[in-house]
KOLKOLPA-862579 format. One record per residue: residue number from 1; residue in three letters; x, y, z of N, C-alpha, C in turn. Coordinates in steps of 0.05 Angstrom, whole numbers, plus 5000, padded with zeros to 4 digits. Layout:
<rs>
{r NUM 'ALA' {X Y Z} {X Y Z} {X Y Z}} ...
</rs>
This chain:
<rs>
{r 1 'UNK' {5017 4976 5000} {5000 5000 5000} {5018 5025 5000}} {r 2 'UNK' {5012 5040 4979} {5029 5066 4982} {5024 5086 5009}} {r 3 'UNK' {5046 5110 5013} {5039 5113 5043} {5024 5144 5036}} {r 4 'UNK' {5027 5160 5059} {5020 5181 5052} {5032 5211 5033}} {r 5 'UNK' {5064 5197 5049} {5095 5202 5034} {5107 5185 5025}} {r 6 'UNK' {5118 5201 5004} {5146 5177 5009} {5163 5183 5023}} {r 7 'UNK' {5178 5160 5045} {5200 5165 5064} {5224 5185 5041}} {r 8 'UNK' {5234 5199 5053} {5258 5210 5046} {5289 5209 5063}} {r 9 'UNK' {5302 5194 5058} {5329 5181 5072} {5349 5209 5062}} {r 10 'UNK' {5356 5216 5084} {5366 5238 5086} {5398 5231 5089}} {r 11 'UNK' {5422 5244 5081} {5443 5242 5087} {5450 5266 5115}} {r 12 'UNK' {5451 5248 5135} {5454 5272 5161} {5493 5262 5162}} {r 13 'UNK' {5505 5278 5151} {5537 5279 5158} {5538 5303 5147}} {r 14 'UNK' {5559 5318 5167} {5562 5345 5162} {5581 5354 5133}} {r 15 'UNK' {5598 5338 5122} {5611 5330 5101} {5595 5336 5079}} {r 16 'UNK' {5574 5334 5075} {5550 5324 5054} {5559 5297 5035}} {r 17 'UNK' {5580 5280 5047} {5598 5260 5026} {5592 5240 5048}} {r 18 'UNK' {5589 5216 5035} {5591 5181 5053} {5605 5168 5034}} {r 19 'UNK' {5614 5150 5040} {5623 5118 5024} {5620 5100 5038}} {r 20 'UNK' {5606 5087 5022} {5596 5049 5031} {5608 5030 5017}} {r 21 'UNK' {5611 5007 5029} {5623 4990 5019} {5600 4960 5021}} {r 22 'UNK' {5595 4958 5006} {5580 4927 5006} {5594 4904 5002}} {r 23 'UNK' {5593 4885 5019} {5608 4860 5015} {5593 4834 5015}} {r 24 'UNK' {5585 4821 4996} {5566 4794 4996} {5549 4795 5006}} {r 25 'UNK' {5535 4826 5002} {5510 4839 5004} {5479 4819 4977}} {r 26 'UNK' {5465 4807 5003} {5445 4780 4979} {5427 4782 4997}} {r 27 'UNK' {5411 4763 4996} {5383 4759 4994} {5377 4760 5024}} {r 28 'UNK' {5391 4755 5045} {5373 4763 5079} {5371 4789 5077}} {r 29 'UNK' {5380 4808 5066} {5380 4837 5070} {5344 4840 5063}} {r 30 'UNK' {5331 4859 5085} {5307 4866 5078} {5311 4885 5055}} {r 31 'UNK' {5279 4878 5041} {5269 4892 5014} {5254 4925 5035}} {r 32 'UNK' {5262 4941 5028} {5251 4970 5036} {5227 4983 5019}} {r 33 'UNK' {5220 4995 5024} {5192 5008 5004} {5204 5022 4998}} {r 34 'UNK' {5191 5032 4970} {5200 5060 4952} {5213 5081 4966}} {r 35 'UNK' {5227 5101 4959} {5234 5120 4981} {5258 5134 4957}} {r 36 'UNK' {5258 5159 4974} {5271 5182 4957} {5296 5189 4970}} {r 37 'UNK' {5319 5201 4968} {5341 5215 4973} {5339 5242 4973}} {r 38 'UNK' {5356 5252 4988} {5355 5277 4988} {5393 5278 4980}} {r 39 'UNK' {5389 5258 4967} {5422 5260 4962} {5437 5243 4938}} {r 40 'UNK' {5456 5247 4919} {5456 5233 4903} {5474 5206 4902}} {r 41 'UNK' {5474 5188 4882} {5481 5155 4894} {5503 5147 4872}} {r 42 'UNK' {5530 5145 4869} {5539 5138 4858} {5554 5098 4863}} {r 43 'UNK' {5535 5087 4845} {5548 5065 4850} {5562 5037 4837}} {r 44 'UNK' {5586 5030 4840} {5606 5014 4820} {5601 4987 4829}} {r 45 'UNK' {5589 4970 4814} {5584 4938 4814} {5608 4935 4819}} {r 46 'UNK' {5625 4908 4823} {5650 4895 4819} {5648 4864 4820}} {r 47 'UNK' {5621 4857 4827} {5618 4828 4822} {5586 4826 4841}} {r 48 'UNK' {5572 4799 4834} {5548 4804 4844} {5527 4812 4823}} {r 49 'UNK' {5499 4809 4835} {5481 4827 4817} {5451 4827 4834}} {r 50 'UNK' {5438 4840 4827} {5415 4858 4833} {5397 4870 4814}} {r 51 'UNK' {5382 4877 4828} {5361 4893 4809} {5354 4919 4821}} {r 52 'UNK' {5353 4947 4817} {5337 4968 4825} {5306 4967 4824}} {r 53 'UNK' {5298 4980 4828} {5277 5001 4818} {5274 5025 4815}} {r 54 'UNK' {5275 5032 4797} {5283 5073 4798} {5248 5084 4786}} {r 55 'UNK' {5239 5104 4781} {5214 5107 4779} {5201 5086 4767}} {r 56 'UNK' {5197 5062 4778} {5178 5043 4765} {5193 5019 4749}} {r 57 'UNK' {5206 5033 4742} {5232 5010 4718} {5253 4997 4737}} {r 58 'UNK' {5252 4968 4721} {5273 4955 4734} {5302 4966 4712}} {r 59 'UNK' {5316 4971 4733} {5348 4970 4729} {5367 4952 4741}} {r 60 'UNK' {5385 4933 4717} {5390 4911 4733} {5413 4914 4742}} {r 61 'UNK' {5429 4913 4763} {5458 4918 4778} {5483 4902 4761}} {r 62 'UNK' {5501 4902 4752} {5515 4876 4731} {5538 4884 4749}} {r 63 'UNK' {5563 4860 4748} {5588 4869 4751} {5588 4892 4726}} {r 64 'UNK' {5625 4906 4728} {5633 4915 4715} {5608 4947 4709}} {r 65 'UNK' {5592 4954 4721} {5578 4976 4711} {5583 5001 4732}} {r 66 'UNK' {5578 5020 4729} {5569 5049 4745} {5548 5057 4747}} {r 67 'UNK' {5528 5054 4754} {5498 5070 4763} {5502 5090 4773}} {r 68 'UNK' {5488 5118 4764} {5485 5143 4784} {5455 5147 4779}} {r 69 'UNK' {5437 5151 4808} {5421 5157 4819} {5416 5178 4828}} {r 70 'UNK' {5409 5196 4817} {5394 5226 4831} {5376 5230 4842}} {r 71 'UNK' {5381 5251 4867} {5362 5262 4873} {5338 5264 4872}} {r 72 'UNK' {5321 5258 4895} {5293 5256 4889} {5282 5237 4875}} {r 73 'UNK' {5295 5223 4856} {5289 5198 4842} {5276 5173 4863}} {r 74 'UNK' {5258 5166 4850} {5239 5136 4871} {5251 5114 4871}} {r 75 'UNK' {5272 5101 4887} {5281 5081 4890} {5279 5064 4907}} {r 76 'UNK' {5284 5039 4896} {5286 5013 4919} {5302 4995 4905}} {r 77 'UNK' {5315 4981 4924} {5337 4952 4915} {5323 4933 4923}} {r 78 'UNK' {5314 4924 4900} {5290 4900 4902} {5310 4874 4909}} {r 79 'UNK' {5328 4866 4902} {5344 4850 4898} {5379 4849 4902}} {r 80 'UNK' {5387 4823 4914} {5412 4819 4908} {5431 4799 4919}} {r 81 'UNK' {5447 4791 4898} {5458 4765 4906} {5492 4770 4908}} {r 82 'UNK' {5500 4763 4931} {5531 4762 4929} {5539 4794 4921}} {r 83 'UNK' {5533 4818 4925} {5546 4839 4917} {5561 4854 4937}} {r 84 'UNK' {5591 4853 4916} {5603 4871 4921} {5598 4897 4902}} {r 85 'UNK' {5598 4917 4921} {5593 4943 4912} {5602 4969 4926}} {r 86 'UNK' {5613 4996 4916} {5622 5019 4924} {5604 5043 4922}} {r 87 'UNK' {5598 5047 4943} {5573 5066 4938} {5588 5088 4946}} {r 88 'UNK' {5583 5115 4930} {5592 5143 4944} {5565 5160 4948}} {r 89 'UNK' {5554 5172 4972} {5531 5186 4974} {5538 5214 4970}} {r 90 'UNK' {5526 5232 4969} {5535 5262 4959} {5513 5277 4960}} {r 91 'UNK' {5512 5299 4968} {5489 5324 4968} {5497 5343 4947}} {r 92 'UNK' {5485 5359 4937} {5476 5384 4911} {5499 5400 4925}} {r 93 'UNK' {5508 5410 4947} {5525 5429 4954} {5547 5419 4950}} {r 94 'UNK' {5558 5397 4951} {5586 5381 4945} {5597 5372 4915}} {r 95 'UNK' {5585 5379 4900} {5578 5379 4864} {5591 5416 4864}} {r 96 'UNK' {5615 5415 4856} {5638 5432 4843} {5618 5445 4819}} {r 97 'UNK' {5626 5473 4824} {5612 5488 4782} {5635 5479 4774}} {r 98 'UNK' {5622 5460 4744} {5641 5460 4722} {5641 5426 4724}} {r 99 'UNK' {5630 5410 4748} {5625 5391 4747} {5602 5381 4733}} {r 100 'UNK' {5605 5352 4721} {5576 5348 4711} {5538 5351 4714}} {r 101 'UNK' {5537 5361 4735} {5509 5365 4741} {5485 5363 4735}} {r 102 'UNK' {5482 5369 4704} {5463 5358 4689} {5454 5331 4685}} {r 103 'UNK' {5466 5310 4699} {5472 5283 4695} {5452 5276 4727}} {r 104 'UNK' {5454 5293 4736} {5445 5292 4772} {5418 5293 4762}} {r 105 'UNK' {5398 5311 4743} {5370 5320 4742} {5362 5303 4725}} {r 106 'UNK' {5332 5305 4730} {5315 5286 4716} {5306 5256 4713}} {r 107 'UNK' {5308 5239 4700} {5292 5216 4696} {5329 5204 4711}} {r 108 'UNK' {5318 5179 4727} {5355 5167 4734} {5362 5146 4726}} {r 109 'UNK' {5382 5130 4741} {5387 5104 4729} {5405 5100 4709}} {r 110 'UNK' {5417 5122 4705} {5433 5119 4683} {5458 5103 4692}} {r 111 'UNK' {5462 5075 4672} {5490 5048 4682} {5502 5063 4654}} {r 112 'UNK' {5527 5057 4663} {5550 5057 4639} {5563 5027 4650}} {r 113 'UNK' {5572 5023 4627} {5592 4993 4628} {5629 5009 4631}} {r 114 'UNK' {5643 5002 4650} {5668 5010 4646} {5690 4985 4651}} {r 115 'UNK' {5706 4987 4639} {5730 4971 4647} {5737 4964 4671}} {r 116 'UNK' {5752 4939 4687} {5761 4934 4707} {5778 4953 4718}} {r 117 'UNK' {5796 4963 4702} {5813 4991 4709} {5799 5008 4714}} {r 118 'UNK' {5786 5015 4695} {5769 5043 4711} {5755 5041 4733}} {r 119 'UNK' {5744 5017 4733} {5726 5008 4760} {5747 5004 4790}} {r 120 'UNK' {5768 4995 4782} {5801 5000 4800} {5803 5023 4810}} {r 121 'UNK' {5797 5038 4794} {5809 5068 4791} {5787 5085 4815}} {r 122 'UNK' {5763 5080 4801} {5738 5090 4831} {5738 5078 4848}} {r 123 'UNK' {5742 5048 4848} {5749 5038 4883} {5768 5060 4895}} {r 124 'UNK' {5795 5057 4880} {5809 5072 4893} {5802 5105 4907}} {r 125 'UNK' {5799 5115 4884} {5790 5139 4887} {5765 5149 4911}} {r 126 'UNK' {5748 5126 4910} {5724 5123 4934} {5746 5115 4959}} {r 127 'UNK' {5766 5102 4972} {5774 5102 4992} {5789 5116 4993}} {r 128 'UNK' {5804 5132 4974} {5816 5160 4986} {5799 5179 4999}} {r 129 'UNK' {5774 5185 4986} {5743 5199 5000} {5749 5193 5028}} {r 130 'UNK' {5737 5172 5024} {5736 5156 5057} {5760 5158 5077}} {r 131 'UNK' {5780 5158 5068} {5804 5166 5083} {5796 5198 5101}} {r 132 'UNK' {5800 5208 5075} {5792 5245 5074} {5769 5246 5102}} {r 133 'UNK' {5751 5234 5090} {5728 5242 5109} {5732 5224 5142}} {r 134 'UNK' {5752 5205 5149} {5758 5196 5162} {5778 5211 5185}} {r 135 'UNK' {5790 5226 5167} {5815 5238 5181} {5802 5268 5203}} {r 136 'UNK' {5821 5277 5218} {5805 5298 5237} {5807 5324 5217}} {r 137 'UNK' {5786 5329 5212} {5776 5357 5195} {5793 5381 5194}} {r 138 'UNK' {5809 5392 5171} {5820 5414 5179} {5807 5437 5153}} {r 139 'UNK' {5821 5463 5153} {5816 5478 5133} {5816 5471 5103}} {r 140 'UNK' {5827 5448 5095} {5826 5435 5066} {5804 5415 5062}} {r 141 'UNK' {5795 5405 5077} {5781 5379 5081} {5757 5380 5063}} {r 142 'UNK' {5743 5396 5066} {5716 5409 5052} {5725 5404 5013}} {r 143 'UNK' {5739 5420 5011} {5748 5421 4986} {5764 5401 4976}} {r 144 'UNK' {5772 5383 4999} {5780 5358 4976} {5775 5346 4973}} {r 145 'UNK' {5741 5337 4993} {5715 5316 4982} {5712 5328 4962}} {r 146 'UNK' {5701 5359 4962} {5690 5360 4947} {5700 5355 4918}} {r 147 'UNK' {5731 5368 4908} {5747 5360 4887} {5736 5324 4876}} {r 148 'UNK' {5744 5307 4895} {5745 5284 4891} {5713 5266 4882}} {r 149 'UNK' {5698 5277 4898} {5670 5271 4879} {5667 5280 4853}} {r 150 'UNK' {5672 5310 4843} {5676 5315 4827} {5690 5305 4805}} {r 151 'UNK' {5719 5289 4808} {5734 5273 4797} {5713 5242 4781}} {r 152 'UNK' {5697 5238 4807} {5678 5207 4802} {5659 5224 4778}} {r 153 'UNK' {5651 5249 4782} {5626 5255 4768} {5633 5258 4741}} {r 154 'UNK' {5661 5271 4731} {5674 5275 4708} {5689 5248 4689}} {r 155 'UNK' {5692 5229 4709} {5700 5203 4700} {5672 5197 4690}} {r 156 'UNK' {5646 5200 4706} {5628 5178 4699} {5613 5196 4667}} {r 157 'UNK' {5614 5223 4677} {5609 5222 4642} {5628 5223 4620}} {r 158 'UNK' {5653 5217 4626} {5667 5212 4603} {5658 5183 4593}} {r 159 'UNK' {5651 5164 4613} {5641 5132 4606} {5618 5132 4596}} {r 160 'UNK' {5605 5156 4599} {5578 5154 4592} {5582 5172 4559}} {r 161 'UNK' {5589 5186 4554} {5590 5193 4524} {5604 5178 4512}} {r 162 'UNK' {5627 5157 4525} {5640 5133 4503} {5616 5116 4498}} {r 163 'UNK' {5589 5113 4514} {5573 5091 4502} {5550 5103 4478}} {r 164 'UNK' {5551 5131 4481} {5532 5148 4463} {5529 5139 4433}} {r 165 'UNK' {5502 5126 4429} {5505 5122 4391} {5526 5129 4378}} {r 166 'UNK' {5517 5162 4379} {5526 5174 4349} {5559 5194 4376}} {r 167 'UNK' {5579 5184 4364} {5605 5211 4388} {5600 5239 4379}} {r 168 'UNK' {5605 5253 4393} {5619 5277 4396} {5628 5299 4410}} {r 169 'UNK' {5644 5308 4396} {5667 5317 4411} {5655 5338 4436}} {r 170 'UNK' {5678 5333 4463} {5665 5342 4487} {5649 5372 4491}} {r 171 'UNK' {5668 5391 4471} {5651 5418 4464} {5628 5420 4448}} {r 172 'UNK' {5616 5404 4443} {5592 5403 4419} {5576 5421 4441}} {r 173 'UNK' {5564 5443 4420} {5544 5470 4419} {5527 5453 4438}} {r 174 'UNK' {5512 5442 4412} {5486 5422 4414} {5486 5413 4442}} {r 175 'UNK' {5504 5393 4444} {5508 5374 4477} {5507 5390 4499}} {r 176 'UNK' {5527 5411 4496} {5535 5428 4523} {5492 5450 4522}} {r 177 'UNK' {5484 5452 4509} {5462 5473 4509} {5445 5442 4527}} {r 178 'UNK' {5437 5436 4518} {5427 5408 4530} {5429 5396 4553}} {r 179 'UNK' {5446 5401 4564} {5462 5400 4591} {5452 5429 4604}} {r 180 'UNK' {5453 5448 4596} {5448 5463 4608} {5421 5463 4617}} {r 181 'UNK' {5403 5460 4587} {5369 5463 4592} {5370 5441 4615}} {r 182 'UNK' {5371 5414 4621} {5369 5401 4640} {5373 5399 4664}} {r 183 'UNK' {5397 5423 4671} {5403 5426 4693} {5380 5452 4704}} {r 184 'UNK' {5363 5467 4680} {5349 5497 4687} {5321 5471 4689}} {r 185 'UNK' {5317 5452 4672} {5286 5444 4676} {5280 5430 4702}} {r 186 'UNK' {5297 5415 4711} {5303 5416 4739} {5289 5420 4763}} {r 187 'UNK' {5297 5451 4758} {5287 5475 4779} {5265 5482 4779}} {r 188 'UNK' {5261 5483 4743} {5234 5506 4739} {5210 5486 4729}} {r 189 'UNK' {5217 5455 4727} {5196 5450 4707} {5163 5451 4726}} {r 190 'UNK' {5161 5451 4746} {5136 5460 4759} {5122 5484 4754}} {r 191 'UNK' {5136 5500 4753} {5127 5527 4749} {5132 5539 4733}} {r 192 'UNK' {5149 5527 4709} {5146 5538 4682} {5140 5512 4666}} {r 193 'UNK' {5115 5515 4646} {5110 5501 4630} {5127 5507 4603}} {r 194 'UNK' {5125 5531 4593} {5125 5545 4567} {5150 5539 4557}} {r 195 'UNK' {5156 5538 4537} {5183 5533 4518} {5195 5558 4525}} {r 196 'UNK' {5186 5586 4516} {5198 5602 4513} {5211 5611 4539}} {r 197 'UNK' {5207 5605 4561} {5217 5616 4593} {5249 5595 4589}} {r 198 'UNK' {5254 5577 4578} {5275 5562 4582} {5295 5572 4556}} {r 199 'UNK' {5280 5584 4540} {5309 5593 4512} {5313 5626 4530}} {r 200 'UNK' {5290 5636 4543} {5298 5665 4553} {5322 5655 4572}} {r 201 'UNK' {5317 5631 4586} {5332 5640 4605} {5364 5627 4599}} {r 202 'UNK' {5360 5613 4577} {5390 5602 4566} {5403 5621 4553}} {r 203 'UNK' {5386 5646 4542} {5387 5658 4516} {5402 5656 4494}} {r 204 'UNK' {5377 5640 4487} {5385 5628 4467} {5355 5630 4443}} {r 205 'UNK' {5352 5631 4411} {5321 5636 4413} {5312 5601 4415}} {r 206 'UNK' {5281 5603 4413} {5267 5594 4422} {5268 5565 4399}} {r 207 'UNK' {5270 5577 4372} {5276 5552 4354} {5302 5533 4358}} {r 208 'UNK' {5328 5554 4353} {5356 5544 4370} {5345 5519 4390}} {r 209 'UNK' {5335 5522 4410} {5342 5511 4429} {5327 5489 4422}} {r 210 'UNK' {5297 5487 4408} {5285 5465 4404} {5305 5448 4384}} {r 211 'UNK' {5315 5453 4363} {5327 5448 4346} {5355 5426 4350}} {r 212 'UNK' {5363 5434 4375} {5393 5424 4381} {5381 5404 4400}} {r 213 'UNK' {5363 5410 4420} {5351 5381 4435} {5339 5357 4419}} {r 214 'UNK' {5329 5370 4394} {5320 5345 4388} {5342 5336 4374}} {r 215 'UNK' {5358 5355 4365} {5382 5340 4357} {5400 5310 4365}} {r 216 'UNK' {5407 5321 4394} {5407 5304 4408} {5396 5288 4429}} {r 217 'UNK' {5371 5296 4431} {5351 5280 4448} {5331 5253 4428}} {r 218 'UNK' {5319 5277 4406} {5297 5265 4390} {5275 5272 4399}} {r 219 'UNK' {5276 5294 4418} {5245 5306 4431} {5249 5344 4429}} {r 220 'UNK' {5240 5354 4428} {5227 5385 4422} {5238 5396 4453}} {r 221 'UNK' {5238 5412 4462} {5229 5433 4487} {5198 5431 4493}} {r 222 'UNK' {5185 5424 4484} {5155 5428 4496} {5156 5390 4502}} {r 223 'UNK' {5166 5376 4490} {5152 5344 4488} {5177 5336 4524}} {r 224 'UNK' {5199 5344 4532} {5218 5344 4549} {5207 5361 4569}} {r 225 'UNK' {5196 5389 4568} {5186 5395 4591} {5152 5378 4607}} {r 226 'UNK' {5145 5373 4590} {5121 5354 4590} {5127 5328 4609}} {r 227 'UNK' {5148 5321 4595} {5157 5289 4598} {5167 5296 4628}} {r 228 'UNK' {5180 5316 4638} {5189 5314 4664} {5168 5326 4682}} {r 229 'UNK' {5146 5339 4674} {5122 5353 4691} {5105 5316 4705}} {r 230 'UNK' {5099 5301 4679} {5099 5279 4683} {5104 5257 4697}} {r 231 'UNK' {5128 5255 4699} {5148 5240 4713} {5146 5245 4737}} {r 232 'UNK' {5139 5265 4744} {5138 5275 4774} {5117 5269 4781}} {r 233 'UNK' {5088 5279 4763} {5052 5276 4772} {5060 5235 4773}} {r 234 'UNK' {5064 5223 4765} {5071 5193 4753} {5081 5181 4786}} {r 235 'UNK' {5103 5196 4800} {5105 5189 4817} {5100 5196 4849}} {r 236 'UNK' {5090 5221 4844} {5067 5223 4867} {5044 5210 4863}} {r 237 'UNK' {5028 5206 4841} {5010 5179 4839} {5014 5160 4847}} {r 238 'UNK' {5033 5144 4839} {5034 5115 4853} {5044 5114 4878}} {r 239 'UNK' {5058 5127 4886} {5076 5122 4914} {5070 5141 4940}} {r 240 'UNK' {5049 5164 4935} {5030 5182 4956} {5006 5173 4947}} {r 241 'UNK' {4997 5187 4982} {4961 5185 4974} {4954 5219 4967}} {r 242 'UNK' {4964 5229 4962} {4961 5264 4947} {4941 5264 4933}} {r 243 'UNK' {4912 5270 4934} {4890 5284 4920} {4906 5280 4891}} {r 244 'UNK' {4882 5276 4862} {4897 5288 4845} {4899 5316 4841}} {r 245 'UNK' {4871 5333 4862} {4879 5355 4859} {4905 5375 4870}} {r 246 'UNK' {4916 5356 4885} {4945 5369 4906} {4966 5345 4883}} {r 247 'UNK' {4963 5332 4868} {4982 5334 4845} {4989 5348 4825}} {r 248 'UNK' {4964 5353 4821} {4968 5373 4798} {4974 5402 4808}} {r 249 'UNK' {4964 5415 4828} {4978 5431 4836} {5020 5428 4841}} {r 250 'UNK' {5024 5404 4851} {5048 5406 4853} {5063 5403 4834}} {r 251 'UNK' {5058 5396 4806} {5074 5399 4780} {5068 5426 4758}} {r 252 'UNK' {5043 5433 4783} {5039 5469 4767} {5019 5473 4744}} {r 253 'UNK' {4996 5445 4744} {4965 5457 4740} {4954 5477 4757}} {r 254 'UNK' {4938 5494 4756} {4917 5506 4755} {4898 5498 4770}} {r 255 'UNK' {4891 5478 4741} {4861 5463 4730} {4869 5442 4735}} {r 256 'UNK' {4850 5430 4752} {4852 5396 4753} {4840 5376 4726}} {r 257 'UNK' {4819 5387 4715} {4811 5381 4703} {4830 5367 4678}} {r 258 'UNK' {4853 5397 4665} {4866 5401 4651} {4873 5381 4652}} {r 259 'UNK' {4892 5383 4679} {4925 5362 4688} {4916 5336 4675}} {r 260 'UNK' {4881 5329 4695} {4881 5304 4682} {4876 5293 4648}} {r 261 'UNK' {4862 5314 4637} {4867 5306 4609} {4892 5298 4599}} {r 262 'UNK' {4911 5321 4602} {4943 5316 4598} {4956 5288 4603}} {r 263 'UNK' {4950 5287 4628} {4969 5261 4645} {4946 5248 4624}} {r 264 'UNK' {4920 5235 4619} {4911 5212 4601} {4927 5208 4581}} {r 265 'UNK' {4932 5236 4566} {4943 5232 4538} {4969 5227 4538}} {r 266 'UNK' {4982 5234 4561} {5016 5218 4564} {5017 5194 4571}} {r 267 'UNK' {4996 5176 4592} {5003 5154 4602} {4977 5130 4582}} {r 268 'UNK' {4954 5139 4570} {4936 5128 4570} {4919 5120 4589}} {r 269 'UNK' {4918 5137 4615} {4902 5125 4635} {4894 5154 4648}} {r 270 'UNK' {4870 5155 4661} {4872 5171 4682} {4891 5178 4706}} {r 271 'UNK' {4887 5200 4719} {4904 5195 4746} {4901 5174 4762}} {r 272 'UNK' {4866 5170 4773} {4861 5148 4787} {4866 5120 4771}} {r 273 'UNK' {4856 5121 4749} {4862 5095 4744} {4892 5086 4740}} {r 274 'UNK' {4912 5108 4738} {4936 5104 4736} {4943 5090 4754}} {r 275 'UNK' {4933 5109 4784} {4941 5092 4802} {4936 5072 4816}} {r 276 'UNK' {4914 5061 4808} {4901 5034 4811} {4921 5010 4805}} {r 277 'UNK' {4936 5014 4778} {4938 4998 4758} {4967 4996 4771}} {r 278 'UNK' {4982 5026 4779} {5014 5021 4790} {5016 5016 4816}} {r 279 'UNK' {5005 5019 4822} {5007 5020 4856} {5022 4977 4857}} {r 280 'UNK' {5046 4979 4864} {5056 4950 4866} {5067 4938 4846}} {r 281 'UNK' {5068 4959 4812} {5075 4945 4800} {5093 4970 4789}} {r 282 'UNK' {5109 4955 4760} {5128 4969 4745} {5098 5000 4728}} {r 283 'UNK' {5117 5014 4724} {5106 5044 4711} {5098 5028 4680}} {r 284 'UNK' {5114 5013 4674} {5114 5004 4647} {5101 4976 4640}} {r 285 'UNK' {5078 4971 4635} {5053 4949 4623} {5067 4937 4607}} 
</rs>
């Protein structure tokens, strides 16, 4: 039964940085209910396997991969057998400008496959963290978690644009504008619907910006702000008991009426019947 909230697991360390280590982490471990972070999850398989759940979709844990989990994202570890695994936890204030960030917002779950070396390479790099944050706190301390997450965040999208269809090169217009809109829809997609509030505030015009997302997305500025207004109504449905009228207010209807036409024509279902139908199961029929 969904609850009234969803629990939100808070990172309480003054650091805003943790590292975990899982060791032949399997099947006595209790299954937890859905539940959100207020913090983001970086984590390196090394043998073992599992399954997530991130909004509704299964994501399956493999050796040899990287999962990063954002913020706010609906998760649970449905599963797991024999895993070893390196988890680094991290808050929004510990994320460096100039670090990847855009990778933190929106839909999650994103696995890259990396090499044993590289996967060497973030163990390592995750127990130097842990050292850092182990040692008695002085005037550098702050800044060299924070450096060093930053290091995991810039490795993991370099792994993640080596698996990209089509390459290109790390300055691409297109890519970097894209990165940006994602890191602004984010913030605003509640309270701004409209295309044009996201090219004002990139400035950039309004065609530009549609033009280069779909470039590299295959979706518009209106079909992406939609899809994440969604994503959110999608998961206060199944996993709260929130009125649909206190959903739609919280993705920035108006009109309830509206919201629910909308949400039909994105999911094929009503709100209520949406959540009839998810409540216990995958998002995806």
């Amino acid at each position: 039964m969904a609850s009234t909230g969803l629990t939100v697991d808070r990172l309480d360390v003054a650091d805003g940085v943790a590292v975990l280590q899982l060791r032949d982490w399997g099947e006595d471990e209790p299954v937890r209910e859905p539940h959100r972070h207020d913090y983001h999850e970086l984590i390196w398989v090394a043998a073992g396997s599992g399954c997530h759940r991130i909004d509704g979709e299964r994501v399956p844990a493999r050796p040899g991969t990287v999962m990063l989990i954002g913020r706010g994202q609906v998760h649970v570890f449905e599963e797991a057998r024999g895993l070893d695994a390196t988890v680094i936890r991290f808050r929004d204030e510990v994320v460096l400008e100039g670090a990847p960030g855009w990778m933190l917002a929106g839909r999650g779950g994103r696995v890259v496959p990396v090499t044993d070396a590289d996967g060497a390479r973030l163990r390592t790099l995750a127990g130097m963290l842990r050292a850092e944050l182990e040692r008695p706190a002085d005037a550098r301390s702050a800044e060299i978690a924070r450096h060093l997450v930053s290091v995991a965040l810039l490795w993991f999208e370099r792994w993640y644009d080596a698996t990209r269809t089509e390459a290109r090169d790390a300055d691409d217009a297109e890519v970097q504008l894209h990165r940006r809109f994602a890191r602004l829809l984010e913030t605003d997609f509640a309270a701004h619907h409209d295309a044009r509030h996201y090219a004002d505030a990139l400035g950039v015009p309004a065609s530009t910006l549609s033009r280069a997302l779909t470039d590299v997305t295959g979706h518009g500025t209106k079909e992406l702000i939609l899809d994440r207004v969604m994503l959110e109504a999608a998961r206060l449905l199944r996993y709260t008991e929130r009125t649909v009228g206190e959903v739609a207010h919280r993705v920035g209807y108006g009109d309830q009426l509206y919201f629910s036409r909308a949400f039909k024509r994105r999911f094929g279902e009503s709100p209520l019947a949406y959540r009839a139908l998810t409540r216990g199961k995958s998002m995806h029929r």
